[in-house]
C-alpha positions as CSV (number, residue, x, y, z in Angstrom):
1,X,11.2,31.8,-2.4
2,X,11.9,28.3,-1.7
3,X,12.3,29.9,2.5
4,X,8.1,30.0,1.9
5,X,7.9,26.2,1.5
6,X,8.3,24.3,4.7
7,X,8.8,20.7,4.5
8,X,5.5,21.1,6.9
9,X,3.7,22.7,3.8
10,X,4.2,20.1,1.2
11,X,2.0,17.3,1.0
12,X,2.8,14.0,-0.9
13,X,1.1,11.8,-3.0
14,X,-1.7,12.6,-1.8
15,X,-5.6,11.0,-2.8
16,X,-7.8,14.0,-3.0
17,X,-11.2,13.7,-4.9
18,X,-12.0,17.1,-5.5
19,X,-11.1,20.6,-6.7
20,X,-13.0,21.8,-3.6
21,X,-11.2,19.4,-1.5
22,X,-7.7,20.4,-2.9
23,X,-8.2,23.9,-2.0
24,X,-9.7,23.1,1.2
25,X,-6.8,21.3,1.8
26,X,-3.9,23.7,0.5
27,X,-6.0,26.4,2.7
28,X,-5.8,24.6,5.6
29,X,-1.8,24.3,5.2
30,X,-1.6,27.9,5.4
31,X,-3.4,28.2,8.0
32,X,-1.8,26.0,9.9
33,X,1.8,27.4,9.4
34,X,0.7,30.7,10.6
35,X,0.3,32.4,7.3
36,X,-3.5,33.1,6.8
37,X,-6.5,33.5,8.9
38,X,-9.6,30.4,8.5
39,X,-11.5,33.2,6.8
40,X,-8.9,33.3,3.9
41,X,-9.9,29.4,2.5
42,X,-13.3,30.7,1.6
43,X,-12.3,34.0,-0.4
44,X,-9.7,31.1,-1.9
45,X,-12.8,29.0,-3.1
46,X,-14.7,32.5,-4.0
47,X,-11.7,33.3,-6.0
48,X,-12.2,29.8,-8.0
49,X,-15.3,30.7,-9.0
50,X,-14.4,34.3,-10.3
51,X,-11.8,32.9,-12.5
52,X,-10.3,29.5,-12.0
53,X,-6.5,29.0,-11.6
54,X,-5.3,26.5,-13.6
55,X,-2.3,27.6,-14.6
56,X,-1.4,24.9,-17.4
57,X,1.1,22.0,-17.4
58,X,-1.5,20.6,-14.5
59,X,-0.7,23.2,-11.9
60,X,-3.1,25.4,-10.4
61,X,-2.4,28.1,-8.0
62,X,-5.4,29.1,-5.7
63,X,-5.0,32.3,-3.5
64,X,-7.6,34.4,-2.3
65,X,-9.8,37.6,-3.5
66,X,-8.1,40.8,-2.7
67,X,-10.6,41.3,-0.5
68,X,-9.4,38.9,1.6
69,X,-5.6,41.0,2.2
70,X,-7.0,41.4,6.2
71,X,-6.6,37.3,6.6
72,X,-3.4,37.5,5.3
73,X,-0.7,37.5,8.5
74,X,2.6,36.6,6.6
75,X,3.6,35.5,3.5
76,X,2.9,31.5,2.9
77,X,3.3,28.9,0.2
78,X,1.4,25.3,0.5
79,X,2.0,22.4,-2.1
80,X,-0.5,19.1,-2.8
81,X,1.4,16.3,-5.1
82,X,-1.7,14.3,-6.5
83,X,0.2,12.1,-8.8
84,X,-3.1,10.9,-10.1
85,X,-4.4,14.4,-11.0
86,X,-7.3,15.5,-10.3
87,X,-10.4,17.3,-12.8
88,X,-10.0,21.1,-12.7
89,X,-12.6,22.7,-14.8
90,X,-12.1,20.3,-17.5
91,X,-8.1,20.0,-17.1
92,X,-5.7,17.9,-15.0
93,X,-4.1,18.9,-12.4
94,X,-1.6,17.3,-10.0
95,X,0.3,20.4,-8.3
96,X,-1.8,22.4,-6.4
97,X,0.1,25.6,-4.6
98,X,-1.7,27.7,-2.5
99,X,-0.5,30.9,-2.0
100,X,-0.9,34.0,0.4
101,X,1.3,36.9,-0.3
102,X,1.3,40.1,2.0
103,X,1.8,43.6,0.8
104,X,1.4,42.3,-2.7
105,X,3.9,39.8,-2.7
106,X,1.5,37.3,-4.1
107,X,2.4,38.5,-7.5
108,X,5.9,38.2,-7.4
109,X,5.6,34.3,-6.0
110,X,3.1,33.7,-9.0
111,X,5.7,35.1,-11.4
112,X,8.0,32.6,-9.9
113,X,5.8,29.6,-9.8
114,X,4.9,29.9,-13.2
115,X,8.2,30.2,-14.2
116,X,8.8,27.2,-13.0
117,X,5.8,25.5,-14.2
118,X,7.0,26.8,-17.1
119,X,9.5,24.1,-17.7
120,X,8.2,20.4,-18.7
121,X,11.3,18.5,-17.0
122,X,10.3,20.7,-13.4
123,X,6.6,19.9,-13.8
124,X,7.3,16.0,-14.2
125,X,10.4,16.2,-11.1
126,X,7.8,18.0,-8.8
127,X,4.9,15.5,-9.9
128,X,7.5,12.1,-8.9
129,X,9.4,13.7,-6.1
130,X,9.6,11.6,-3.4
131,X,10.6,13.7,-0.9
132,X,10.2,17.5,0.7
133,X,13.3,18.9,-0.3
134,X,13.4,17.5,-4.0
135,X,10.8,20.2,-4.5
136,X,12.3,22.4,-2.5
137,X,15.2,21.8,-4.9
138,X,13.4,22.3,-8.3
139,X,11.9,26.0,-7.2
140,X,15.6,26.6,-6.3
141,X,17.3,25.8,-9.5
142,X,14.4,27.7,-11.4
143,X,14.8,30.7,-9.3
144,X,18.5,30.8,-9.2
């Protein structure tokens, strides 16, 4: 899994103000590694207001509506560190991965993300990491 995460699709410490801006933002990663079409940010942000994903342990995982499958090109993980958190419907949240998955892979990488999420210790190590491949690290010990 950790193949999906590019040191190009993890953004750190970053100052975002906004749910809206946080998916706009992990959208825009996967769009820019190739992974999604610019049509598949908006079914992300029509997907947070069919359900929101907040996950728990302040992670939330936006992906699109499965009507959006046709902006999907390849599979593609993005990941915003906001070590201030930000308000979520009510919750904090400081991890935000966004997530396209082709051919249904989508479930599988949400399986494995909230596995990892799962764990206190990996929440607070991906919240202070300081650097790309610490994450990249944390998703590999918890997927191993």
């Amino acid at each position: 899994m950790s193949e999906l995460f590019s040191n190009d699709n993890i953004y750190l410490n970053q100052s975002i103000g906004t749910q809206e801006e946080a998916i706009e933002q992990a959208g825009q990663a996967l769009v820019k590694s190739g992974a999604v079409t610019e049509g598949y940010i908006q079914a992300m942000k029509e997907r947070e207001q069919l359900v929101s994903t907040f996950m728990g342990n302040g992670l939330a995982i936006p992906h699109g509506t499965d009507e959006a499958k046709t902006e999907v090109i390849q599979s593609g993980l993005s990941l915003i560190q906001i070590p201030e958190g930000i308000d979520w419907d009510g919750e904090t949240v400081k991890v935000v991965v966004g997530i396209a998955g082709k051919d249904g892979e989508h479930l599988d990488l949400l399986s494995k993300i909230a596995i990892t999420f799962s764990e206190e210790e990996n929440v607070e190590r991906i919240v202070n990491a300081q650097s790309a491949e610490e994450i990249k690290q944390v998703f590999e010990e918890a997927d191993a």
